[in-house]
C-alpha positions in Angstrom: 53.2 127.1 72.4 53.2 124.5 75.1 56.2 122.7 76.8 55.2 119.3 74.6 55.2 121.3 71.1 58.6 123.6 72.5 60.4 120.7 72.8 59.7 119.1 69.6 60.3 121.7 67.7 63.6 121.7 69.4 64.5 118.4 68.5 63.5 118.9 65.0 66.2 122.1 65.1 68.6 119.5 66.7 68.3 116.5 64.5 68.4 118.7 61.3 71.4 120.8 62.4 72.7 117.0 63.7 72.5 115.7 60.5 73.7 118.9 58.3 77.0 118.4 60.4 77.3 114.4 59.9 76.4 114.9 55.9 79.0 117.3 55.8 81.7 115.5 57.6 80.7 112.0 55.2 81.3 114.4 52.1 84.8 114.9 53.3 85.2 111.6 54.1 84.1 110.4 50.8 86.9 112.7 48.9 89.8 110.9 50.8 91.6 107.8 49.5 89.8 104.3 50.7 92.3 103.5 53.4 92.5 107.1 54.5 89.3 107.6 55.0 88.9 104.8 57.4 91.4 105.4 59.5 90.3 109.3 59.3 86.3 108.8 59.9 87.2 105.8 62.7 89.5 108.3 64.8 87.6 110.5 64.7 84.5 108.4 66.3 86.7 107.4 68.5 88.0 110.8 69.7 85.4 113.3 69.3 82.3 111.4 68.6 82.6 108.3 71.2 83.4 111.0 74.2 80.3 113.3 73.8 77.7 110.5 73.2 78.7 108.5 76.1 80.0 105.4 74.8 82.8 104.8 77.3 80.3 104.5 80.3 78.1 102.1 78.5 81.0 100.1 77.3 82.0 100.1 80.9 78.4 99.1 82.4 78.0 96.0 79.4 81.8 95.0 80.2 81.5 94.7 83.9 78.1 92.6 83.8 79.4 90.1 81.1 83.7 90.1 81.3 84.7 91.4 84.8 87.7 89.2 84.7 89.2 91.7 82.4 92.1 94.1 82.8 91.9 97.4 82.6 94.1 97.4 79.7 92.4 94.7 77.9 88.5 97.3 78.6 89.9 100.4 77.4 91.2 98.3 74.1 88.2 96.8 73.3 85.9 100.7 74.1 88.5 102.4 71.3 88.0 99.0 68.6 84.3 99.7 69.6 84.7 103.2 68.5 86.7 103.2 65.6 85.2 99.7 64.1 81.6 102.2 63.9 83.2 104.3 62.6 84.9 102.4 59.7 81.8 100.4 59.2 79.6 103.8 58.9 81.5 105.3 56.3 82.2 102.0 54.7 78.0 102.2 53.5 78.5 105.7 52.1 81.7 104.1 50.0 80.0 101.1 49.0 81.6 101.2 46.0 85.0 100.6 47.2 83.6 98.2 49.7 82.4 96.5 47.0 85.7 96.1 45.6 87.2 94.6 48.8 84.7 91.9 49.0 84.2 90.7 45.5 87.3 88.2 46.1 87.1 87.5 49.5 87.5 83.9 50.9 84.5 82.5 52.6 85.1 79.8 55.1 83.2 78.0 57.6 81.3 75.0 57.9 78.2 76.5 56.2 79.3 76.8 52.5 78.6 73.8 51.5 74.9 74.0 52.9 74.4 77.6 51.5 75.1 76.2 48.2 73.4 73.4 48.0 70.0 76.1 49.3 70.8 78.2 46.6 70.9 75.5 43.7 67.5 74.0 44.8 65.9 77.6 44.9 65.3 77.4 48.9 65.3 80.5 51.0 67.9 81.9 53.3 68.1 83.8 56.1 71.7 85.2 57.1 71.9 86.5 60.7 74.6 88.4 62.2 75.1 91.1 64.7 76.5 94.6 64.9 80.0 92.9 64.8 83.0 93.9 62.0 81.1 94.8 59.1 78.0 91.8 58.2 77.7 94.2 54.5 81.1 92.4 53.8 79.0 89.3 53.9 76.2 91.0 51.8 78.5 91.9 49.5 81.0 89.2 49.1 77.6 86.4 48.6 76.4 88.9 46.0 79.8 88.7 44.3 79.0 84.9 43.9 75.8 85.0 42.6 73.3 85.3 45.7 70.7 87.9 45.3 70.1 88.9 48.7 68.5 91.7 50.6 69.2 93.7 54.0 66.8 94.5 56.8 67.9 97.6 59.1 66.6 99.4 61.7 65.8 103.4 61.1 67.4 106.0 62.8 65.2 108.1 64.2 66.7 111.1 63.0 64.7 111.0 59.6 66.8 113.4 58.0 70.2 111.2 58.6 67.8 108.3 57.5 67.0 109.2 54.3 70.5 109.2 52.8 71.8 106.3 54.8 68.9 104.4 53.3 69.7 105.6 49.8 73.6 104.2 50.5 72.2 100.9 51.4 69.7 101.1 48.6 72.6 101.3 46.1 74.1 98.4 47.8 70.9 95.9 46.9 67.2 95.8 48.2 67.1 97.1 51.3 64.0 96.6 54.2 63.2 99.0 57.3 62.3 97.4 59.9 59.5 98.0 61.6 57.1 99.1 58.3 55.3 98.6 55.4 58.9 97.1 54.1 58.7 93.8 55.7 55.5 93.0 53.2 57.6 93.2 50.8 60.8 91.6 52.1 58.3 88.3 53.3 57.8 88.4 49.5 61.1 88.5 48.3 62.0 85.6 50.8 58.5 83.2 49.2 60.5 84.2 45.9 63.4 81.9 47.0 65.1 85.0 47.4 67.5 85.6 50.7 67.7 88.3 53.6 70.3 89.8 55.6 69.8 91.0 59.1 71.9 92.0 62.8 69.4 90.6 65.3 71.7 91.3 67.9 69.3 94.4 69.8 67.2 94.6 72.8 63.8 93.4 72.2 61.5 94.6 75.0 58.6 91.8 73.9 60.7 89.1 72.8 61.7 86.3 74.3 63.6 85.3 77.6 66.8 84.1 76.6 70.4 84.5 77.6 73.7 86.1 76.0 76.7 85.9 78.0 74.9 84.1 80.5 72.7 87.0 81.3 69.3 87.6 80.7 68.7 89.0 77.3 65.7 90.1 75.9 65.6 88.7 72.2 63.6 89.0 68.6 62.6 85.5 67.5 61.4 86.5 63.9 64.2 85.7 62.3 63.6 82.0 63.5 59.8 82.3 63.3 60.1 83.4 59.3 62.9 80.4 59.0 60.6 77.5 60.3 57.7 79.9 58.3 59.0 79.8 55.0 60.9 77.1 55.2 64.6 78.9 55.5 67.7 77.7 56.1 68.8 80.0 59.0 72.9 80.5 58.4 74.4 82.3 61.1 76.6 84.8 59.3 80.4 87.7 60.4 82.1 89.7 58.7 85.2 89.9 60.6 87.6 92.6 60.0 91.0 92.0 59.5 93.7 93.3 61.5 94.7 96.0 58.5 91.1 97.3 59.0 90.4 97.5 55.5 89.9 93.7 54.8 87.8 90.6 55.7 87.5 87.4 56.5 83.7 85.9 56.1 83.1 83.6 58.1 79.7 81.4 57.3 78.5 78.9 60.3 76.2 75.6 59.7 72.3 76.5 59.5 70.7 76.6 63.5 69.0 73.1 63.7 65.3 73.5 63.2 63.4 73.2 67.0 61.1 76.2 68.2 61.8 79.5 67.7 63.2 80.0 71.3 65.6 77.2 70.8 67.2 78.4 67.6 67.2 81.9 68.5 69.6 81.2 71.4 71.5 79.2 69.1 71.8 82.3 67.9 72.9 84.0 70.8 75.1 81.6 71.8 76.9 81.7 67.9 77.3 85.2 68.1 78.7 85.5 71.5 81.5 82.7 70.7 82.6 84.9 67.8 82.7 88.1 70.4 84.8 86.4 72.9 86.7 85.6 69.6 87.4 89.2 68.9 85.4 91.8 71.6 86.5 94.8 69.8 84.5 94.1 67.2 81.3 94.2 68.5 79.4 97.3 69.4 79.2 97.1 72.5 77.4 100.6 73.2 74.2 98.6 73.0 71.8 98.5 76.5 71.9 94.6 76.0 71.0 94.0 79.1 68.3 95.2 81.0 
């Protein structure tokens, strides 16, 4: 066996055995009252998960590049929100239906509404966009709760045994699109339809283009623009923010980006979501290499 096939066939061992353990610790999760179980599956992200996988250091790294003026206080409160706001929003997908719940009354605010509604009554496309910040499936959810049919683009995991069931929870949530694959045919159709999509475009993207977040160089994916200006999309900056209880929301829907080339509104994206970061910077996971 060489070296190359060894070592696959590791990983294969690693991720199965990886994802037997995470399946297992969702099951128990899932048995626990709503509010228990996010304050249960949040610690423990936070205290056994975050340390092994590193988080702290790459907190650290993103934190000192973009908000050096901060305290040493103020970084070590934002690394455990970090934490414990993935884990809440993880097991919030396997509970959808108690997610569901939280969001079907939830008051929507923001300069947006009006616009949103006016798309939706003349049939025209939208694109929501938000970022690995609170929970953007409280958005999902809470439009769907008002009538918007609207479906969700993610991004696998590469362990393909932990995607398969986290793909099934967002698949019981609505239409769901990986991206990436054969999905975005279909979701490209499902927009024409005068249907609407859901995405986080908030990820390193080693081709696209040379913006700025923070005031840093940030390597960003204009297709959420390049489909608006496409299909003819009202682009609708989009946050779920989670309240200080950790259960609840508030949504939080911005004005549509101004139409100009992709570039332009895609740093209006940037520049939306970092405001909203500043606003609340333990929201937002920051264990992302942003910045490279």
């Amino acid at each position: 066996m060489s070296d190359k096939t060894a070592s696959s066939s590791r990983g294969a061992v690693f991720d199965w055995i990886a994802n037997i353990i995470a399946r297992s610790v969702i099951l128990v999760a899932l048995a626990l009252p709503h509010k228990m179980r996010l304050r249960w599956f949040g610690w423990m992200v936070a205290k056994l998960v975050a340390p092994i996988a590193g988080f702290k250091k790459r907190v650290g790294e993103n934190l000192d590049l973009v908000m050096p003026e901060l305290s040493e206080v103020e970084r070590s409160a934002i690394y455990r929100g970090t934490a414990e706001n993935a884990g809440r929003t993880m097991i919030e997908t396997y509970a959808h239906d108690d997610l569901e719940d939280i969001c079907a009354d939830i008051d929507l605010s923001g300069e947006g509404w009006d616009r949103i509604e006016a798309a939706r009554r003349d049939g025209k496309p939208i694109i929501f966009v938000s970022g690995h910040f609170g929970n953007y499936m409280a958005v999902v959810l809470a439009l769907r709760a008002r009538g918007y049919h609207i479906g969700s683009v993610y991004r696998p995991f590469s362990n393909r045994h932990y995607d398969a069931h986290y793909r099934a929870a967002l698949e019981r949530i609505g239409p769901t699109f990986a991206r990436g694959s054969n999905d975005m045919a279909q979701m490209v159709r499902f927009l024409k339809s005068g249907h609407h999509v859901a995405m986080a475009a908030d990820q390193h993207f080693s081709s696209g283009a040379d913006l700025t977040f923070f005031g840093h160089p940030a390597k960003s994916a204009t297709a959420a623009a390049r489909m608006a200006l496409k299909y003819d999309a009202l682009l609708v900056p989009v946050y779920g923010v989670r309240r200080e209880d950790g259960v609840h929301f508030d949504v939080v829907i911005e004005p549509p980006v101004a139409k100009g080339t992709p570039e332009e509104m895609t740093q209006a994206l940037n520049d939306s979501l970092e405001a909203i970061i500043r606003k609340h910077p333990d929201q937002w996971l920051w264990t992302h290499r942003r910045w490279r």
